[in-house]
N, C-alpha and C positions, 0 to 999 in steps of 0.2 A: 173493407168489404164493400162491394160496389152489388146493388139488385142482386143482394144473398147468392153472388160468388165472392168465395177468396183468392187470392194469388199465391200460390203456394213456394216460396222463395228459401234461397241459403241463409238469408237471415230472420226467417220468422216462420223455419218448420224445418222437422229433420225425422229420418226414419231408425225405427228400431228394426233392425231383422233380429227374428225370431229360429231362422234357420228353415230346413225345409218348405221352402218357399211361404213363408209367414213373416209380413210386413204390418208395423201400426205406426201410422203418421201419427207426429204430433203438429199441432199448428200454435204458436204462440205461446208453448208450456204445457197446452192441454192434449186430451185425445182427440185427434180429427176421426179416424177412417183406420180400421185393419182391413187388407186387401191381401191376395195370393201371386202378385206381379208386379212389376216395377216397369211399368212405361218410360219409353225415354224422357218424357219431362223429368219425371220423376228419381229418376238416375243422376241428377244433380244435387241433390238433394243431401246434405251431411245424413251418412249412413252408421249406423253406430248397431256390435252384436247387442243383442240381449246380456244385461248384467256389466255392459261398461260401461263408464262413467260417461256424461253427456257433459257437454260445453255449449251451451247457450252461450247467443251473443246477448250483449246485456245493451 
């Protein structure tokens, strides 16, 4: 965290979709942000549906 921004990367955040365009980052294990769009930064981002299992990098 640099002046209350974070860097939102493949290894320390990843999205749940929800379906019908319903997205919620997580950042670092926790909840960051549910959003209605996927920017292209954010498109890199380990994508996982609702209800399967996550794999954090450890």
């Amino acid at each position: 965290m640099t002046d209350g921004a974070v860097e939102l990367r493949e290894d320390n955040a990843y999205i749940i979709d929800h379906g019908t365009k319903q997205y919620t980052i997580y950042y670092e294990g926790r909840f960051f942000a549910d959003i209605d769009h996927l920017s292209e930064d954010l498109k890199r981002l380990p994508r996982y549906k609702e209800g399967e299992p996550i794999h954090e990098n450890d």
